[in-house]
N, C-alpha and C positions, 0 to 999 in steps of 0.2 A: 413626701418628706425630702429633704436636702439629701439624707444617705443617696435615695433611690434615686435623683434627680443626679446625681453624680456620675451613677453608674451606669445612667443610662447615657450622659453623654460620651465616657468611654468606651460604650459600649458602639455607639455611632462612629467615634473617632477609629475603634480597629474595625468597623467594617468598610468604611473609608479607604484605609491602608488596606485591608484585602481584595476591596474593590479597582484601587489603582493599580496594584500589582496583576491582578487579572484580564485589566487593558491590557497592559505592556504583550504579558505571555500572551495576549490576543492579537496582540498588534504582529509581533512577531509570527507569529502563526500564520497570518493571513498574508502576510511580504510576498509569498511565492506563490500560493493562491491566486495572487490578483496578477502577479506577471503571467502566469499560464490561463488564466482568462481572458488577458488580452491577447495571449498569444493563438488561443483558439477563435476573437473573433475575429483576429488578422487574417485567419487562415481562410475562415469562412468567408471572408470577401466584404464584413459589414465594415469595416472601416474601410477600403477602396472605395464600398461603394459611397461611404459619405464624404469624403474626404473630395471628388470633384463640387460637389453641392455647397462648401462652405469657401472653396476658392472660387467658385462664381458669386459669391456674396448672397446665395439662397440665405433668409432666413433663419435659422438655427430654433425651430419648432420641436424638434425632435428629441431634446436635449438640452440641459442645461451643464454647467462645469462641476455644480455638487451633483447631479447626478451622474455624474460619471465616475464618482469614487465607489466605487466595489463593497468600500470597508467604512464607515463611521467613525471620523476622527476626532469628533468635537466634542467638548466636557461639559460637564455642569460649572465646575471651579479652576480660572486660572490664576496663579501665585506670579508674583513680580516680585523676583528677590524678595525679601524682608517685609512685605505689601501681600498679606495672604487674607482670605476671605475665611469669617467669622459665623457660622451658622449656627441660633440655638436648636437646642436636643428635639425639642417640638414646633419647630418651623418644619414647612413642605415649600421645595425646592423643584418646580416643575421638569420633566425629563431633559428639555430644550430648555431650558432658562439657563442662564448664564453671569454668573459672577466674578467679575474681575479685580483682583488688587485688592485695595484697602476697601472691602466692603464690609458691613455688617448688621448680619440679620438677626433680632432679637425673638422672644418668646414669642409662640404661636403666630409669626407670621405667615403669609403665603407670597411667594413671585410665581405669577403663572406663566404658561409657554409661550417664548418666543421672547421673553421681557430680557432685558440686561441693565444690569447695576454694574459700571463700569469704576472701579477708583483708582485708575492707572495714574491719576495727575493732581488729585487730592480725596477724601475720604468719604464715602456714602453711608449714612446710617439711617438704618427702617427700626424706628420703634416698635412697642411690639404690640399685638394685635393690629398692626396694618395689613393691608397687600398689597401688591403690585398688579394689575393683570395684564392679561397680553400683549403683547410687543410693544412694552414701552418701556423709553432708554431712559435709566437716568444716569446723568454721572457728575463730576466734581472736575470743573476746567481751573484748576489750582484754587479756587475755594471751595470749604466743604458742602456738601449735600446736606443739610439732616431732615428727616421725615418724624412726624412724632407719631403717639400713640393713636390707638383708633381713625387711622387715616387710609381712606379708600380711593388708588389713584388708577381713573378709569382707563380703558384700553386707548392703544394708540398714544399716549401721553408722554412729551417730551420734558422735563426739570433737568436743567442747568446751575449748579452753582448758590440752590436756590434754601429757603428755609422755611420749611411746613409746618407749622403747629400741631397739638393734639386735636383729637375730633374734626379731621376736614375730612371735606367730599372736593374729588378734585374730576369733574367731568372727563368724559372720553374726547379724546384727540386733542384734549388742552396742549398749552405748550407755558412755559414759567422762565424764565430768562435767567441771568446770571444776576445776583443779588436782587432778587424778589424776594418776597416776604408777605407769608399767610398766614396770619393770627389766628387762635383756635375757635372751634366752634365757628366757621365761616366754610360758603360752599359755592364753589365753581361750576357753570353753565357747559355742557359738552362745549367742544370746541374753544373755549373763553382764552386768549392770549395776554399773560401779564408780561407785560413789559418791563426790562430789565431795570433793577434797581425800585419797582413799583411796590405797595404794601398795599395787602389787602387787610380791611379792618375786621373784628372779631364779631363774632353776630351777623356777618351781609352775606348775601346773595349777588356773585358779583357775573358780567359776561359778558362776550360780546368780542371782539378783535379792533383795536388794543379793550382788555378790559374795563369796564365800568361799571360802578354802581346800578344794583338793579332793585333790590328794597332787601328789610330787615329779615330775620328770620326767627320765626316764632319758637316758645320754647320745647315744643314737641319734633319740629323738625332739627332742631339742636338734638333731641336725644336718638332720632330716628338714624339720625349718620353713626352713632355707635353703636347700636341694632344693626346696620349693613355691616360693619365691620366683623360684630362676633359672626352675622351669619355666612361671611363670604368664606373664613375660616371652620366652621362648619362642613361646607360643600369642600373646602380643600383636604379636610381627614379622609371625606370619601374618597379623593382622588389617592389619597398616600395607602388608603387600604390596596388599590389596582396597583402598587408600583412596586418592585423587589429593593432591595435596599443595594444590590450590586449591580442593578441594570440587566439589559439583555444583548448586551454586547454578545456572548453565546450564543446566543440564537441565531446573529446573520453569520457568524463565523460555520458554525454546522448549515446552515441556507446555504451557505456561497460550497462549503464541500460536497454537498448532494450533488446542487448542481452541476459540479465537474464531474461529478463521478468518484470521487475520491474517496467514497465510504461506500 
């Protein structure tokens, strides 16, 4: 019902705020923590000892620059002034995924890990029942994004600027340019690159780098791309059952005080 549909997004909204409030007090917490970690491996000698190995130009195996943060800085949702991301009440918002600015995610969508929908420069919209899955970028280089309805955009998959219709299949590691255009009911080869400003027509089967024509698509595999969509959303409920609604920022922050000794 609309009542209950209401309440539950308020009810998301103050866990929201109680969750961001819980970073900060976390963030804070952890400030002196992490200086007295470094100050205990200074002591220990592991930074001397690495410290000739990256001025001789060894390598750097050992270590990357995010792993060397103690603490977990990074969000699900970042606001640009007046440019804040829009999430519906039954969308799943992967732990690592990442929404930037003028994004917005409609009914029972899914973005999975590692993906970002960027709308720092103009505005991203995922209709709904789409998903996104892993790491793949979309964003708006000063013209909009939009994605339509039952649209499945495979991993690795870059969109620029671009305009998805309802019911597409958009293969893994595609890439779609700045003014491209995907009419509904039409479906992309893994890797298939559309070139900017290119239109792909409604019914085809298109692929290839640059893309091209590959033959029509019959009317079962027209309905079968809306079958992937409801089921990819499916397997994303199961992920939203494994996930707390506040994170577990908590948990490295008590991890990181064991390990000092500090409890």
């Amino acid at each position: 019902p609309p009542l209950a549909s209401t309440r539950r997004a308020r009810l998301r909204v103050c866990l929201r705020s109680v969750a961001m409030a819980l970073r900060n007090a976390l963030a804070r917490a952890a400030a002196p923590l992490r200086g007295a970690a470094q100050a205990q491996l200074s002591s220990a000698g592991v930074i001397g000892t690495l410290a000739p190995l990256a001025r001789a130009g060894a390598p750097r195996h050992y270590r990357n620059p995010v792993e060397n943060e103690l603490y977990d800085r990074s969000r699900q949702e970042y606001s640009l002034g007046n440019r804040v991301p829009s999430v519906a009440a039954d969308a799943w918002i992967a732990p690592n995924a990442t929404l930037i600015g003028d994004t917005d995610v409609a009914d029972q969508c899914s973005v999975w890990h590692g993906a970002v929908l960027k709308g720092d420069l103009g505005p991203v919209r995922l209709g709904a029942f789409s998903n996104v899955q892993e790491r793949c970028v979309i964003d708006a280089a000063g013209a909009a994004t939009r994605i339509g309805q039952y649209v499945t955009v495979g991993t690795c998959t870059s969109i620029s600027s671009a305009v998805v219709e309802d019911n597409v299949l958009v293969g893994a590691r595609s890439v779609l340019g700045a003014g491209s255009y995907v009419e509904a009911n039409a479906a992309l080869e893994a890797g298939t690159v559309v070139e900017p400003g290119q239109l792909i027509p409604s019914g085809q089967l298109w692929g290839g780098n640059p893309a091209r024509y590959v033959r029509d698509l019959d009317g079962n595999e027209v309905l079968e791309i809306q079958t992937i969509a409801k089921n990819v959303y499916g397997v994303a409920a199961d992920h939203a059952d494994q996930q707390t609604p506040w994170g577990l920022d908590y948990v490295q922050a008590e991890a990181l005080r064991r390990a000092l000794g500090r409890e």
